[in-house]
C-alpha positions as CSV (number, residue, x, y, z in Angstrom):
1,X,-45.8,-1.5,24.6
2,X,-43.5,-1.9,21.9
3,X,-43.1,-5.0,20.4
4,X,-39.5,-6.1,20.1
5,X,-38.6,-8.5,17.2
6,X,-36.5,-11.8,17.4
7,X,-33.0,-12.1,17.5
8,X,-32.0,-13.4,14.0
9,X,-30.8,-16.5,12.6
10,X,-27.6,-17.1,14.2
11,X,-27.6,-14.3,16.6
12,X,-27.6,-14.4,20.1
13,X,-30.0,-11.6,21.8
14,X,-28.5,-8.6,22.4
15,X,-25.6,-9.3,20.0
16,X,-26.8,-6.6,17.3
17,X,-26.3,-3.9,19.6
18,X,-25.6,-1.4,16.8
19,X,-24.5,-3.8,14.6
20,X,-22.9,-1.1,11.4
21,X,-20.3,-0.1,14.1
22,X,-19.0,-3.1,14.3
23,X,-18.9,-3.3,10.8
24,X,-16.8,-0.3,10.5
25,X,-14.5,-1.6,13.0
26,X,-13.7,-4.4,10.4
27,X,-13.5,-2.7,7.6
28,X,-11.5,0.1,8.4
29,X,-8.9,-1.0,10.7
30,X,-5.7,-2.2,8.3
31,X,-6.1,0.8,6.3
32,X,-6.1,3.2,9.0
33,X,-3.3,1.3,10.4
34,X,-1.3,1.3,7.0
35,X,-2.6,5.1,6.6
36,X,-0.8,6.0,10.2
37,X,2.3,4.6,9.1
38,X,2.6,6.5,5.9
39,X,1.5,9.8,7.9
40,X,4.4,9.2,10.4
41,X,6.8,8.7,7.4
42,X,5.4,11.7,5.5
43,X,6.1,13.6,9.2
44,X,9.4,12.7,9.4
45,X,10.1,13.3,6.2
46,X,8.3,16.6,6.3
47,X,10.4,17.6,9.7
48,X,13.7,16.7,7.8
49,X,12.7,19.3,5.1
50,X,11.8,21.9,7.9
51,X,14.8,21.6,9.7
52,X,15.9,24.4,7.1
53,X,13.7,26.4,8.5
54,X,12.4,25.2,12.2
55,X,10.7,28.4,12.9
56,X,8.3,28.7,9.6
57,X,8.1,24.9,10.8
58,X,7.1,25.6,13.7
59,X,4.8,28.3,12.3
60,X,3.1,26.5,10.2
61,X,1.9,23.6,11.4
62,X,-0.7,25.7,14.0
63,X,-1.6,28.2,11.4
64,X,-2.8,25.5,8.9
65,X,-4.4,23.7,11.7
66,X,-6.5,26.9,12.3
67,X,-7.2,27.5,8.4
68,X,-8.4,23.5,8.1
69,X,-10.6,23.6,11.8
70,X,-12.7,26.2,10.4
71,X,-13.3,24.3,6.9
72,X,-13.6,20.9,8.4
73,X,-16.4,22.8,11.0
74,X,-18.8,22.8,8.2
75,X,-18.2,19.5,6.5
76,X,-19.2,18.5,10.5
77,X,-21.9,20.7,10.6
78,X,-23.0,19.4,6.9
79,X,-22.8,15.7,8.3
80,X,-25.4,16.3,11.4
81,X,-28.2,14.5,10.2
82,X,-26.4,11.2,9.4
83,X,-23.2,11.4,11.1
84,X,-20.6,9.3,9.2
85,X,-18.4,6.9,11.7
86,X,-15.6,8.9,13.0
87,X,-12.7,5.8,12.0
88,X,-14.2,6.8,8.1
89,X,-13.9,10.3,8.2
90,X,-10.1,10.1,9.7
91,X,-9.6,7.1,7.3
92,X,-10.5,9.7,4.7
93,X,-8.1,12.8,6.2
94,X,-5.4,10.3,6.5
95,X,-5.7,9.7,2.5
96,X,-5.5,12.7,1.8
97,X,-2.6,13.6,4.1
98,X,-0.7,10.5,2.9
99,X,-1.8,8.4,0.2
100,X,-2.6,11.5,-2.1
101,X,0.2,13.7,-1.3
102,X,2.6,10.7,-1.9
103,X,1.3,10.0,-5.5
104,X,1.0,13.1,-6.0
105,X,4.3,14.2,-5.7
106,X,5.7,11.2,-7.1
107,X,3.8,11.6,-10.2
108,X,4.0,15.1,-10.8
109,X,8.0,14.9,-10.4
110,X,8.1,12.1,-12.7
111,X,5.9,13.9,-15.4
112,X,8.0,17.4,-15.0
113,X,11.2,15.5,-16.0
114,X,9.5,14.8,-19.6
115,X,6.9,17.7,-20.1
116,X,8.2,20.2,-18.0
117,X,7.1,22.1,-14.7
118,X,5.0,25.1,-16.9
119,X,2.8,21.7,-18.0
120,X,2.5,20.1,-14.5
121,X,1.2,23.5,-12.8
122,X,-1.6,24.3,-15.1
123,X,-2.9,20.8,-16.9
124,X,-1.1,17.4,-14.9
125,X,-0.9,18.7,-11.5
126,X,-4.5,19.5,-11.3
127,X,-5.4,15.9,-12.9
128,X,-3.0,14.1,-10.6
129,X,-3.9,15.5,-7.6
130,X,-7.7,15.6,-8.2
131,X,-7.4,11.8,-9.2
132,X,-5.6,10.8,-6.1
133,X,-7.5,12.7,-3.5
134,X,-11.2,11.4,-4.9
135,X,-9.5,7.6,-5.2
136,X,-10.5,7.2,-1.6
137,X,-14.4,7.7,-2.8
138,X,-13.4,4.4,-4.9
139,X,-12.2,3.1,-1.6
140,X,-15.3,4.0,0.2
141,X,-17.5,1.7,-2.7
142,X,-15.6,-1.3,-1.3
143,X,-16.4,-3.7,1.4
144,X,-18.2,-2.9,4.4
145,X,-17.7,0.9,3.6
146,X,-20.2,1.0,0.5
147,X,-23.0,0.5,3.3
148,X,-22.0,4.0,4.6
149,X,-22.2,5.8,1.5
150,X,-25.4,6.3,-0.1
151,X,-25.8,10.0,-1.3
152,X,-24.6,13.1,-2.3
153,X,-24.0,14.8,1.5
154,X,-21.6,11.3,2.1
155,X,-19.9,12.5,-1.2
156,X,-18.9,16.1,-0.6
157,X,-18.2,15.0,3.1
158,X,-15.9,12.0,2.5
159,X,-14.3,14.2,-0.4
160,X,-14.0,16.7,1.4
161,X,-12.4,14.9,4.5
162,X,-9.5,13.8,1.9
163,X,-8.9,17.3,0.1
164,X,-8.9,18.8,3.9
165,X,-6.0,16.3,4.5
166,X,-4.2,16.9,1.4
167,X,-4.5,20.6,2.1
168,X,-3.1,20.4,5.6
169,X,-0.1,18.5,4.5
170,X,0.6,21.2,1.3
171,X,-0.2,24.1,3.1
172,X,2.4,23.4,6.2
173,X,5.5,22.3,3.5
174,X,4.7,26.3,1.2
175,X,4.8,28.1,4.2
176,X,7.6,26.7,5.9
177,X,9.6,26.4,2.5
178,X,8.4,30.4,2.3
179,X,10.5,31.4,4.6
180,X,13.9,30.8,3.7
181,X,12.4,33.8,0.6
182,X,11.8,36.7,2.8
183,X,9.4,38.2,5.1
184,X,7.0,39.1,2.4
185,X,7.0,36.1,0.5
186,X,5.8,34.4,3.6
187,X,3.2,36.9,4.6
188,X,1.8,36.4,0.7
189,X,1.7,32.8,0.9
190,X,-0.1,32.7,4.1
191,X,-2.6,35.1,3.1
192,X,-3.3,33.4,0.0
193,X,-3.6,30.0,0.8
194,X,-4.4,30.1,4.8
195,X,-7.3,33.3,4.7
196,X,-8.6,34.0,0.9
197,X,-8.5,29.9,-0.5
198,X,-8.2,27.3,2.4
199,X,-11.4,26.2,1.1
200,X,-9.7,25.6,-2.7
201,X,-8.9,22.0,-2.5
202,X,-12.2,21.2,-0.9
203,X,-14.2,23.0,-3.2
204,X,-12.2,21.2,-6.0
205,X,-12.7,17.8,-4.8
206,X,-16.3,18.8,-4.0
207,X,-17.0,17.7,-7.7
208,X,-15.6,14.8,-7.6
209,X,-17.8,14.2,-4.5
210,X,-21.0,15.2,-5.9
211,X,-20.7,12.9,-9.0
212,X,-20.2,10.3,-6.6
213,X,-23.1,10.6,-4.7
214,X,-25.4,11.3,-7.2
215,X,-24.5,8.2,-8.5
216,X,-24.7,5.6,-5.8
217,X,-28.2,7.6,-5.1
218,X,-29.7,6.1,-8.4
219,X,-31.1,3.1,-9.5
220,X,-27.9,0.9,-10.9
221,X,-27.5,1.3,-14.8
222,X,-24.7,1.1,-17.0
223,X,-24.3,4.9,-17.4
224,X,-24.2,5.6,-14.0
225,X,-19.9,6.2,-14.1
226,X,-20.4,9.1,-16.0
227,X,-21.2,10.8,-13.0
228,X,-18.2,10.6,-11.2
229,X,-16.1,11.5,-14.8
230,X,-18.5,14.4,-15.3
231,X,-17.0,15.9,-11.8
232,X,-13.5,14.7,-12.2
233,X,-13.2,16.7,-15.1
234,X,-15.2,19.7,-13.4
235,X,-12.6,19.1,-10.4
236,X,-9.7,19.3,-12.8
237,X,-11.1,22.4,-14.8
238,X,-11.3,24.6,-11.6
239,X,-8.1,23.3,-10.2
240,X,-6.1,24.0,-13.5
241,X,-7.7,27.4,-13.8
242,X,-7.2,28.3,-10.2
243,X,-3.2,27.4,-11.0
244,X,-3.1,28.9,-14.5
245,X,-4.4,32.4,-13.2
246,X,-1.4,32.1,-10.4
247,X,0.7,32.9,-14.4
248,X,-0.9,36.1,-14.8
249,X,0.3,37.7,-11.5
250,X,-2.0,38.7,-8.8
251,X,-4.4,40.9,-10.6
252,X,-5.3,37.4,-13.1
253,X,-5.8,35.5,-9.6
254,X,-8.2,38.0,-8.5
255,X,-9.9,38.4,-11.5
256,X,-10.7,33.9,-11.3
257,X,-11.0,34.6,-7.3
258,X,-13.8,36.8,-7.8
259,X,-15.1,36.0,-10.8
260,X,-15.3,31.9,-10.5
261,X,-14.1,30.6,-7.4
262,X,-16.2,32.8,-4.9
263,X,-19.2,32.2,-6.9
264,X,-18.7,28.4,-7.2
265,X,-17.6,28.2,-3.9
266,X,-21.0,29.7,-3.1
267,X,-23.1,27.3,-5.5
268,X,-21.5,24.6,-3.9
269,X,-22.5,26.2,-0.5
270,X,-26.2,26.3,-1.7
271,X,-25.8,22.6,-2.8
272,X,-24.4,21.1,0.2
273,X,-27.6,23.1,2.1
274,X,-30.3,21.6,0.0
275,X,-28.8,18.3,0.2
276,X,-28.7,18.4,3.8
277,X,-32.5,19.9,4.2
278,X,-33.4,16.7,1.7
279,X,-31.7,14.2,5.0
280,X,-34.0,16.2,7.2
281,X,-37.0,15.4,5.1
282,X,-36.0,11.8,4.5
283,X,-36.3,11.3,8.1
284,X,-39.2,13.4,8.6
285,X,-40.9,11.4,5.9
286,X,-40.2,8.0,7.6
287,X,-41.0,8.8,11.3
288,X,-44.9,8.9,11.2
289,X,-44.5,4.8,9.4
290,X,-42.0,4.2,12.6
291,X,-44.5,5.5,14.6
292,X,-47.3,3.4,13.4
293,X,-45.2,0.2,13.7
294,X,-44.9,1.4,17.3
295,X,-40.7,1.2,16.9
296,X,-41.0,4.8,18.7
297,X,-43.3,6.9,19.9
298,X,-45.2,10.2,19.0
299,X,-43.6,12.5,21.3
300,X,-39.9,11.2,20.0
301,X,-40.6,11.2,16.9
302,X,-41.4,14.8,17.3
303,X,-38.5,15.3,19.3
304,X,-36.2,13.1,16.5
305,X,-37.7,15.6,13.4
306,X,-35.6,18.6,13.8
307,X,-31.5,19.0,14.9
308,X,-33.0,21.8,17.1
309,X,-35.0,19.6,19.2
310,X,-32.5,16.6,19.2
311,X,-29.8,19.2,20.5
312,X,-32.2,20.6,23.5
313,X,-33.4,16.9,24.5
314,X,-29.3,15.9,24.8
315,X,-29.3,18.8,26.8
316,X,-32.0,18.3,28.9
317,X,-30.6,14.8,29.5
318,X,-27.0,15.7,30.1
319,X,-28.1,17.7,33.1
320,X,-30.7,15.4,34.8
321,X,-28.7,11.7,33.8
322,X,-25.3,12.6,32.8
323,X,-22.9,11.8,30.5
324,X,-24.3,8.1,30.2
325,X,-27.6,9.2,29.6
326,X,-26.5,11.5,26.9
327,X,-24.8,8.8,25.1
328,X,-28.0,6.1,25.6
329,X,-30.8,8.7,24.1
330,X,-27.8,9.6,21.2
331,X,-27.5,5.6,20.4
332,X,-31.6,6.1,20.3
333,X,-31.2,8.9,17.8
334,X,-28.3,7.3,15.4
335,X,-30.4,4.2,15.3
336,X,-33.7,5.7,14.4
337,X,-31.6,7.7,11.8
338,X,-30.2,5.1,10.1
339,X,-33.3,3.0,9.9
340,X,-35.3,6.0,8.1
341,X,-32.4,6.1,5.9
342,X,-32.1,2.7,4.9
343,X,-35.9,2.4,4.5
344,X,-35.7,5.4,2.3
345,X,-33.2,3.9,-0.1
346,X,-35.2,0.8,-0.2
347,X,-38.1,2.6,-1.5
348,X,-36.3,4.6,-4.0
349,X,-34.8,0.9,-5.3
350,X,-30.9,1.8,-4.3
351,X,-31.0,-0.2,-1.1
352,X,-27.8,-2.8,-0.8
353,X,-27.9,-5.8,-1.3
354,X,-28.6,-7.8,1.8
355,X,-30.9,-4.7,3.1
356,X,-33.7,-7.2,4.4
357,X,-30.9,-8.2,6.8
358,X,-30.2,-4.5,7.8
359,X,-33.4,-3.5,8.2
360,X,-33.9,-6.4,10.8
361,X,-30.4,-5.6,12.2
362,X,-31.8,-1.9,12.6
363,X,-35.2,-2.6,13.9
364,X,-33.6,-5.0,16.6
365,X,-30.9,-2.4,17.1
366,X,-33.5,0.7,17.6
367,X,-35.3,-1.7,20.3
368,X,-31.7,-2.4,22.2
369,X,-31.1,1.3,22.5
370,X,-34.4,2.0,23.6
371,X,-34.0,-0.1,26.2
372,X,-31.1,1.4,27.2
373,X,-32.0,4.5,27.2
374,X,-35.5,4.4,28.7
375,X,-34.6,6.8,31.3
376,X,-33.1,9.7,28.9
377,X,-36.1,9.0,26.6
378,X,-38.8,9.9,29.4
379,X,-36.3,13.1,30.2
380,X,-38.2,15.3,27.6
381,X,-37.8,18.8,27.6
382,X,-41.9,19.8,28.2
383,X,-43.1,21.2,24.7
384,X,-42.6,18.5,22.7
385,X,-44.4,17.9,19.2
386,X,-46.3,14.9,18.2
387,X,-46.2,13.0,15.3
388,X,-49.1,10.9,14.2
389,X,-48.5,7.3,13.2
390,X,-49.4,6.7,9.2
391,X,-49.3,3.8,7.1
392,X,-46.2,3.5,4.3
393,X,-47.4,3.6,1.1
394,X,-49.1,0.0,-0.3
395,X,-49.7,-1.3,3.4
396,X,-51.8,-3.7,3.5
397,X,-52.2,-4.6,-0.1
């Protein structure tokens, strides 16, 4: 039987049910609320501009929608193993759909009046924008939100989020503008930005996102901001490059398509995998020392050490308990995660702060869930794995 730990100081039991959601709920909700109100601005705005042109509006707005699903599908897919909360990822979309374009704008009409447009498109443009779009990662090291962002998969993803936003928004005002140029202006526009680049912006801010996460995954030290700088300036290099070779016609924005953004876009494809196989083994790592502390068992553990199986027990439990039992056993699952995480972090001496706290919170957390979802957690599929309990490193000493 598994021992459940006291309710903390100050805690009545049962009151850290999955106690980092309701963090979240506090930290995000005046920005998202201020974040809304720019975006219906922006929209009206926006709508005022397309009036020009309803149709290329009205055309738009569902082909960039398309164009952004498909890239957002793999910042989702790249986010399985340690989901980030949904009110931070739209927190992030909003920023970039708002905040960014805003200052963007702003700043790059202010600077065009005194250097000139030819300057803006191939040096300031790219610096403003990158600058505004990876501000939200200096968001996301504030308040509650630093607890959620503790690597470099939570970088590309968050960044990411905010360029897909930023995207959306740019996208929908050049192709609606397009049309008021001809037919063929609109078709080259579309295919250029909507079927060979939507991924541009993301793979621009992507840099930015890797320096963060690299360096809120080390040990503190003093040198630790030249990470983010290091891919600011990467971010800005591709991004003025990718707008300087739009000067030399289309054959120059082939020759930096093919030549440098396909292959980047592919290293940073390679990146994004290994980072997410290292989540994978972070948990795999900590589930035989939650196994010996008896928080879960053998047979979940083997079931919580591959997306695979985790996807095929949901399953199983969707069609024997439901909808309810599908979200109990994926409570179960998030809670385990996050503990494995934490405890990682700990180990590798980047834990927060107050992570004794957490890691009580969590332990007391994982045994809430499993109480709750005792019934999905006996509704295994039949071949399930085992994993054997170990010892962390230094028990005992």
């Amino acid at each position: 039987m598994t021992p459940s730990p006291p309710s903390l100081p100050g805690h009545p039991p049962g009151s850290l049910h999955r106690p980092w959601l309701s963090r979240q709920r506090s930290a995000t909700g005046a920005p998202i609320a201020v974040l809304i109100g720019l975006g219906i601005v922006a929209a009206v705005v926006l709508l005022i501009e397309g009036a020009k042109h309803p149709v290329g509006l009205l055309i738009a707005v569902p082909l960039a929608a398309i164009a952004m699903a498909v890239v957002l599908s793999g910042y989702l897919w790249l986010d399985r193993w340690e989901p980030e909360p949904a009110r931070l990822l739209l927190l992030a979309f909003l920023w970039g759909a708002t905040v960014a374009i805003v200052a963007s704008v702003v700043l790059e009409l202010a600077t065009s009046e005194v250097l000139g447009k030819g300057f803006v498109l191939t040096l300031a443009g790219p610096a403003i924008e990158e600058a505004a779009k990876g501000a939200f990662l200096l968001v996301m090291l504030t308040g509650s939100r630093r607890k959620e962002f503790d690597g470099v998969v939570d970088g590309l993803v968050y960044a990411g989020l905010a360029a897909i936003g930023f995207a959306f928004v740019e996208d929908i005002g050049y192709i609606a503008q397009s049309f008021g140029q001809g037919t063929d202006t609109t078709v080259a526009i579309v295919v250029l930005r909507l079927v060979m680049a939507p991924f541009a912006h993301p793979l621009f801010s992507s840099m930015i996102g890797l320096g963060f996460g690299l360096a809120v995954s080390r040990p503190k030290s003093s040198s630790n901001w030249l990470y983010p700088f290091a891919g600011y300036l990467g971010a800005v290099a591709l991004h003025a490059l990718w707008n300087t070779s739009l000067l030399f016609g289309l054959l120059g924005y082939l020759v930096v398509y093919l030549v440098i953004m396909v292959p980047a876009f592919l290293g940073v494809v390679l990146l994004a995998r290994h980072h997410r196989r290292r989540e994978r083994d972070v948990v795999n790592r900590q589930l035989p020392a939650m196994v010996y502390y008896r928080w879960i068992t053998p047979a979940e553990a083997g079931w919580l050490a591959s997306i695979a199986a985790r996807r095929l027990w949901l399953r199983t439990v969707r069609r024997r308990s439901g909808h309810a039992g599908v979200r109990a056993l994926r409570g179960f699952q998030q809670a385990a995660t996050e503990l494995a995480f934490l405890r990682d972090r700990v180990q590798r001496n980047v834990g927060p702060p107050d992570a004794y706290q957490l890691h009580a919170e969590l332990v007391h957390s994982l045994v809430l869930n499993r109480g709750l979802a005792q019934q999905p957690l006996a509704e295994n599929p039949r071949s399930a794995g085992l994993i054997r309990p170990i010892p962390p490193a230094g028990h005992g000493r």
